[in-house]
C-alpha positions as a printed NumPy array, in Angstrom:
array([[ -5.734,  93.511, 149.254],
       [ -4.66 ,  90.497, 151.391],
       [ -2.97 ,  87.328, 149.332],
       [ -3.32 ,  84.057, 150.524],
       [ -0.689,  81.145, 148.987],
       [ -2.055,  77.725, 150.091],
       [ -0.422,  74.292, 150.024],
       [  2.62 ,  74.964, 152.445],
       [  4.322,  72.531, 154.611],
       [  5.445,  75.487, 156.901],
       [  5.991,  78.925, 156.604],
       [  9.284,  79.358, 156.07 ],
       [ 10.939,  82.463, 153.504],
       [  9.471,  82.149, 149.912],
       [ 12.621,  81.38 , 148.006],
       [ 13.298,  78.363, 150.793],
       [  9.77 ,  76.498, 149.895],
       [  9.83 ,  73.022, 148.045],
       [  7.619,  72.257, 145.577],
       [  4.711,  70.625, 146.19 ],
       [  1.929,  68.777, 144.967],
       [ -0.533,  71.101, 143.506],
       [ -3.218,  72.924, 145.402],
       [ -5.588,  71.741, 142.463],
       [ -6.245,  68.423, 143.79 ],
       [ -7.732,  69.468, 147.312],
       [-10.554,  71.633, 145.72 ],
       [-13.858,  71.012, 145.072],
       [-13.785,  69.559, 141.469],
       [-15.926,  72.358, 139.5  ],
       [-13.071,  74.64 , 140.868],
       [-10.35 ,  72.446, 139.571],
       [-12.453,  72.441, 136.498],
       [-12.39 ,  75.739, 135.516],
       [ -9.449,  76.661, 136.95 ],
       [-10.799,  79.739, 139.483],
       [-11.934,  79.598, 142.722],
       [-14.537,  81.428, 144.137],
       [-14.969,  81.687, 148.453],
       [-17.727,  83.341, 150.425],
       [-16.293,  85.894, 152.872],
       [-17.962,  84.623, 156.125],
       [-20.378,  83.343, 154.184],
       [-22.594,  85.242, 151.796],
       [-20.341,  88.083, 152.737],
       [-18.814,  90.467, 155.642],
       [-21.665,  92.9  , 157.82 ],
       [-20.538,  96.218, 156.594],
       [-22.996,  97.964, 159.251],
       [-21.233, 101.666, 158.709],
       [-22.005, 100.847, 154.581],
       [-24.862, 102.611, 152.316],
       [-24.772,  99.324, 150.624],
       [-27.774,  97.626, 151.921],
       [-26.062,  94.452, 150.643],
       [-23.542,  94.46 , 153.053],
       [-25.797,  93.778, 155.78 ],
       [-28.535,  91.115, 154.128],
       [-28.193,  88.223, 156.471],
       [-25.776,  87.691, 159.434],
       [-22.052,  86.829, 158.785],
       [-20.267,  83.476, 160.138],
       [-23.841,  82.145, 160.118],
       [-25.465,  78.621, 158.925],
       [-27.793,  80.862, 157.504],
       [-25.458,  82.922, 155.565],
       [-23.44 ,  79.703, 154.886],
       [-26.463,  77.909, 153.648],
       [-27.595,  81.558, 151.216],
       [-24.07 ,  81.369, 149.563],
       [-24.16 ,  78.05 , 148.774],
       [-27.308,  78.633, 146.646],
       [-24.61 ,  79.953, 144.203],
       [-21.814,  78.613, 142.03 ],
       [-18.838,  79.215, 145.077],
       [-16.416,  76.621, 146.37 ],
       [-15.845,  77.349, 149.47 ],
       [-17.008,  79.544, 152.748],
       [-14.7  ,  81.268, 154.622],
       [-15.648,  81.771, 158.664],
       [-13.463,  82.183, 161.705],
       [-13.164,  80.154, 164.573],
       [-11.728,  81.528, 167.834],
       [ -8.283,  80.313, 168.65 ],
       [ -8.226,  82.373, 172.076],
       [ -6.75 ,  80.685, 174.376],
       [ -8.433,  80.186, 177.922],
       [ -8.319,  77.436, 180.57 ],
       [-11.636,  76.196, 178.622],
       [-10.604,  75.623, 175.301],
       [-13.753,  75.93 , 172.9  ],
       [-14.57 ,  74.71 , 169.188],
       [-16.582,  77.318, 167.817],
       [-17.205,  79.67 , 165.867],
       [-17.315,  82.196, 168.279],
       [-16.499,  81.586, 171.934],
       [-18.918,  80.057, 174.261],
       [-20.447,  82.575, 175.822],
       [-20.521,  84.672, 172.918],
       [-23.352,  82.162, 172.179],
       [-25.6  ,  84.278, 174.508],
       [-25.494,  87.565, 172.171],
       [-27.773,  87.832, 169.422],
       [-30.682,  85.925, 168.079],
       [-31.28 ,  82.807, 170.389],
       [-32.52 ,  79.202, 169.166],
       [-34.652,  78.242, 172.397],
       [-37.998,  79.607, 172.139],
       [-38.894,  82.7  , 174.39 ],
       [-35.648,  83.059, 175.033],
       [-33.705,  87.332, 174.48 ],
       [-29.899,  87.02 , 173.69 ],
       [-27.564,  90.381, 174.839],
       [-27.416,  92.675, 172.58 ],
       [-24.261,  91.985, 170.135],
       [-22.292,  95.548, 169.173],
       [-19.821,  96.276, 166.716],
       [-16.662,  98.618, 166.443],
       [-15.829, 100.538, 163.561],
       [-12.767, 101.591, 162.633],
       [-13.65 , 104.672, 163.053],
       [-14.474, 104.413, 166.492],
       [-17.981, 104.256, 166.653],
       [-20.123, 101.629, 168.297],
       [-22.983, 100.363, 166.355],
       [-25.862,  97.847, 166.825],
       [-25.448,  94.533, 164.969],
       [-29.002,  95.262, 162.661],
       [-29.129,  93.09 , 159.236],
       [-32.014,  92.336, 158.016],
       [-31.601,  88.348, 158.051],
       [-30.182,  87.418, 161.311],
       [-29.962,  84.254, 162.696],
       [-27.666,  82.595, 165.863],
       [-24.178,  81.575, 166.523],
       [-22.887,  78.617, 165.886],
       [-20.472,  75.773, 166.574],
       [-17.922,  74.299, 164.321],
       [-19.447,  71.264, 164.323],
       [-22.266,  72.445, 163.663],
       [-20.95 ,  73.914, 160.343],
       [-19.564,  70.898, 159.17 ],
       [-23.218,  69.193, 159.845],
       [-25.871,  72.098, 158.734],
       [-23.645,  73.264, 155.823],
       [-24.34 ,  72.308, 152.143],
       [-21.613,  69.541, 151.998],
       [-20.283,  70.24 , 148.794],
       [-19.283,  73.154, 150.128],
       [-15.253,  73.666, 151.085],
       [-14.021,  75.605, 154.813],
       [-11.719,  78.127, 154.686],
       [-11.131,  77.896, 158.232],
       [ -9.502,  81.079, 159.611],
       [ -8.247,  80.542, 163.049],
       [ -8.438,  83.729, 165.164],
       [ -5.989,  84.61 , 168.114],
       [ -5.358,  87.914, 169.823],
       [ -3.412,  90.681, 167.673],
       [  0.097,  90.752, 169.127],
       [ -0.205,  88.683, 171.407],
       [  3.026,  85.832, 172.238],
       [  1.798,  82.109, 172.663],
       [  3.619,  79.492, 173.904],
       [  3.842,  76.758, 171.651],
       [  2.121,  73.973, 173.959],
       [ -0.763,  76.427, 174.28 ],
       [ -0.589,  77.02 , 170.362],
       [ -0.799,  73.338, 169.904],
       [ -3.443,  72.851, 172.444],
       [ -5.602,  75.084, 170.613],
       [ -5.122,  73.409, 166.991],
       [ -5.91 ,  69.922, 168.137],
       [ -9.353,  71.179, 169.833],
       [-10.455,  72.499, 166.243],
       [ -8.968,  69.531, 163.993],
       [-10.206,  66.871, 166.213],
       [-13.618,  68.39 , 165.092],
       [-12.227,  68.689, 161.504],
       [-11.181,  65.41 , 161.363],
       [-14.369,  63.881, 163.102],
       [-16.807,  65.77 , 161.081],
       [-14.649,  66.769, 157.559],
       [-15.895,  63.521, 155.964],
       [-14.034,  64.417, 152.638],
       [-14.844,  68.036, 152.879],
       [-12.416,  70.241, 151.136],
       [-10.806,  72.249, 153.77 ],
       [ -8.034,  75.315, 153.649],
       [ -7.082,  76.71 , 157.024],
       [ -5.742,  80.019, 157.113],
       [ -4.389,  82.375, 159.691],
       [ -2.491,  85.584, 160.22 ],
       [ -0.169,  84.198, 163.444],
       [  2.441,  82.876, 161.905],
       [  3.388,  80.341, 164.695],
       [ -0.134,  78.722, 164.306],
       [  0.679,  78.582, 160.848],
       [  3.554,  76.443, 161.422],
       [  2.232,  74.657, 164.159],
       [ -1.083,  73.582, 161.984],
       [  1.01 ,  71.741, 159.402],
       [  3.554,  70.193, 161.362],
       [  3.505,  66.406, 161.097],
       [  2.685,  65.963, 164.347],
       [ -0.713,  67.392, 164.013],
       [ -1.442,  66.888, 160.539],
       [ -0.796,  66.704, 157.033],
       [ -4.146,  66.344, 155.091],
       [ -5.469,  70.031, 155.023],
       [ -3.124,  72.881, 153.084],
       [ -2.849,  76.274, 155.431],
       [ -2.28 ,  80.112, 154.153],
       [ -0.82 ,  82.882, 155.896],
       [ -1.906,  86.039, 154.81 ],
       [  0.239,  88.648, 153.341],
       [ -0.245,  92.436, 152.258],
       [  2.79 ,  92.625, 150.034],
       [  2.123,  91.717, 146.363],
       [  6.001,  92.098, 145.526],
       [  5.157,  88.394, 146.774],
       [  3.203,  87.122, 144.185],
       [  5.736,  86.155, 141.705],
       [  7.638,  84.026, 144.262],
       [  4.424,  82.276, 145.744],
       [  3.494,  81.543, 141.669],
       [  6.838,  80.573, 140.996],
       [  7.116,  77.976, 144.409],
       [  3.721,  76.397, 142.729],
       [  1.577,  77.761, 145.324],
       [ -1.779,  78.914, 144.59 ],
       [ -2.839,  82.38 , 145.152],
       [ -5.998,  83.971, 146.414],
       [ -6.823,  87.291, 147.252],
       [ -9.265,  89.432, 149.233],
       [ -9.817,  93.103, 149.135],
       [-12.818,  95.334, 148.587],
       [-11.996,  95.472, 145.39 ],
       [-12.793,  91.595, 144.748],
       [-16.056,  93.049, 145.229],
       [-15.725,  94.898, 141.292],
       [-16.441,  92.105, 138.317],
       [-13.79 ,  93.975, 136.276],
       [-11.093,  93.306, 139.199],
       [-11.664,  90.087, 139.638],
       [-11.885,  89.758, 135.795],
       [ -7.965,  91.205, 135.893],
       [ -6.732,  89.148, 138.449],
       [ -7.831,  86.132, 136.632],
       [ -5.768,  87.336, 133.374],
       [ -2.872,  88.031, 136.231],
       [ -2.661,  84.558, 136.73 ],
       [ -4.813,  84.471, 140.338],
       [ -6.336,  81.433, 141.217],
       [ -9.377,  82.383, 143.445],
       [-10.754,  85.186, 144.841],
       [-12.688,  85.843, 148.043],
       [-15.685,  88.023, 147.82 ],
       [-18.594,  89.816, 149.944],
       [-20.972,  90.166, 146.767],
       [-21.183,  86.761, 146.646],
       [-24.07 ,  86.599, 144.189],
       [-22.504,  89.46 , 142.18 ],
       [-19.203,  87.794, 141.622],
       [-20.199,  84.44 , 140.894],
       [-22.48 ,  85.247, 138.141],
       [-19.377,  87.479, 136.347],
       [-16.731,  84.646, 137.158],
       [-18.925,  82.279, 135.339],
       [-19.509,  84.475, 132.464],
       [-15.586,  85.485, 131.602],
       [-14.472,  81.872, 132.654],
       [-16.661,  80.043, 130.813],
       [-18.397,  81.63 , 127.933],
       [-20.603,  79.938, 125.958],
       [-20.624,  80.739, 122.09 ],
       [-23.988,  80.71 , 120.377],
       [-22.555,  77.559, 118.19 ],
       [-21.939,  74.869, 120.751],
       [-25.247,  76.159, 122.949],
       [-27.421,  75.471, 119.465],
       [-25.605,  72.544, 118.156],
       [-28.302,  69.871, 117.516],
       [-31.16 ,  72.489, 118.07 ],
       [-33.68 ,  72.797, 115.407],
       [-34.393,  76.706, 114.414],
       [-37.059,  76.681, 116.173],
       [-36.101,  75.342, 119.23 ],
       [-33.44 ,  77.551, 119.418],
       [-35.844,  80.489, 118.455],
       [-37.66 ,  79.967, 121.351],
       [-35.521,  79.46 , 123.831],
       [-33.688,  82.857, 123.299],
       [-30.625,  81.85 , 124.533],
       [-28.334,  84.482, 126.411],
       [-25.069,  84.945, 124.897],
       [-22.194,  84.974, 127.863],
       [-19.07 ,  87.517, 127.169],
       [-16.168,  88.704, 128.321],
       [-15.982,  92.305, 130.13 ],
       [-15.016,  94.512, 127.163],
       [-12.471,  96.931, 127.825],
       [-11.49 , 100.7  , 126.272],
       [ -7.452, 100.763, 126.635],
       [ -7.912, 103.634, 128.827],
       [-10.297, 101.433, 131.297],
       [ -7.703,  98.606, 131.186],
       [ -4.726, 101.036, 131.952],
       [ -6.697, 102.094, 135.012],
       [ -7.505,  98.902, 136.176],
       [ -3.717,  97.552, 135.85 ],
       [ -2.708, 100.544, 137.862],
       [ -5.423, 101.119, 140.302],
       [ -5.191,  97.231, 141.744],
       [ -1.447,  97.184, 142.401],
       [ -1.804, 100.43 , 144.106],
       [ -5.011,  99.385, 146.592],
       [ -3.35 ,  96.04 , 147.724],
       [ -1.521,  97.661, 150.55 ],
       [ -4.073,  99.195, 151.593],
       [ -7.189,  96.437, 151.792],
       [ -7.172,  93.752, 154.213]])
């Protein structure tokens, strides 16, 4: 399961980080509200396309239409990538330029490439979901997408590969001159896993509005990231399970991201905020009450051998999920 602690000035090592305002402020306010955050995994969710789980592969990830489907629920923000590859044409979106070509195409009469997928198993599958829909630019995120919506922005660069810092910097200032341009009070959480673009995103030469996270699989860090008054999200397959997510939030975990978006929501808002059959009938005649048969929210209920499995099963998986 991957952790993400937001609100850092840099990335230095945990037990060197100030304290800082709290992350609190810069989400959307029903989040601050109730204390939990809920974010859309690119979107309504991750393409699973090796999965039995016909879920997994609904409508087309980092999409405006899978933006737009998750925010027909009770989330707070989207999380999506945007390519920080660096080439002598630095691009803005969401995908690189001519990735653009591949897939479902918005002029009319007009075929797009075929767009393929690796597993991690090696095999090479066709991109098939059964909502799909084109790529699109950044901009055109912050423009098409339900605007009380926050961006986890993940910024994507090559896996092991060594930037210089100019290029690094180059990069960042192509994406936030769109942010800033286009944010127009839109909650926004960048997030990365190079660790110089972390730095370099937060320096105050760039910016200091927007908090970033870097991404770590090692939960022996939570206690330090809670204790430097960091907040502290996770993702993980297992985010996926209403009774995880329900543990983390006893844990102390502020926000989770999730695939099942519709799933998760509707169990977040159940254990967070229950409503007792008093306060929903207050002022109600019998009748009215009667007949509108209200549903009584609860808390999962757990055996003590179902709650010993959970609290050992979910440190034991977060190594393992990214």
């Amino acid at each position: 399961m991957t952790l993400k602690a937001v609100h850092v000035m840099e990335v230095p090592r945990l037990h060197q980080v100030a304290e800082t305002p709290s992350a609190a402020a810069l989400l959307p306010r029903a989040a601050a509200a109730r204390g939990f955050v809920v974010v859309g995994h690119r979107g309504k969710g991750m393409n699973a396309l090796e999965s039995t789980d016909l879920r997994m592969r609904a409508v087309k990830e980092n999409s405006l239409l899978s933006f737009n489907r998750a925010a027909l629920f009770p989330i707070d923000f989207v999380e999506f990538d945007v390519q920080g590859k660096i080439l002598e044409k630095h691009v803005t979106d969401l995908y690189l330029e001519e990735f653009l070509s591949y897939g479902p195409q918005r002029e009319p009469g007009k075929v797009g490439k075929s767009l393929l997928r690796k597993t991690d198993d090696g095999r090479v599958l066709k991109w098939n979901v059964d909502d799909d829909d084109s790529l699109c630019t950044l901009q055109e995120a912050f423009e098409k997408i339900d605007s009380r919506l926050g961006f986890n922005i993940e910024l994507k660069f090559i896996d092991h590969a060594v930037y210089l810092a100019r290029d690094l910097t180059h990069a960042l200032e192509a994406v936030l001159k769109v942010v800033y341009e286009h944010a127009n009070g839109r909650p926004i959480i960048f997030s990365t896993f190079q660790p110089d673009a972390a730095q370099l995103q937060l320096l105050r030469k760039l910016q200091t509005a927007y908090p970033a996270s870097f991404p770590t699989r090692n939960p022996s860090a939570v206690s330090s990231i809670k204790a430097s008054n960091l907040s502290l999200l996770t993702y993980g397959r297992l985010n996926n399970v209403p009774e995880a997510v329900y543990m983390q939030h006893l844990m102390g975990i502020d926000g989770v991201i999730v695939d099942l978006v519709e799933e998760i929501t509707e169990a977040v808002s159940d254990f967070i905020a229950p409503t007792s059959v008093a306060e929903e009938h207050e002022g109600l005649s019998d009748a009215v009450v009667e007949a509108r048969q209200v549903k009584v929210r609860a808390r999962p209920n757990f055996s003590q051998r179902e709650l010993s499995f959970l609290l050992k099963l979910i440190p034991e998986l977060k190594p393992n999920l990214a």
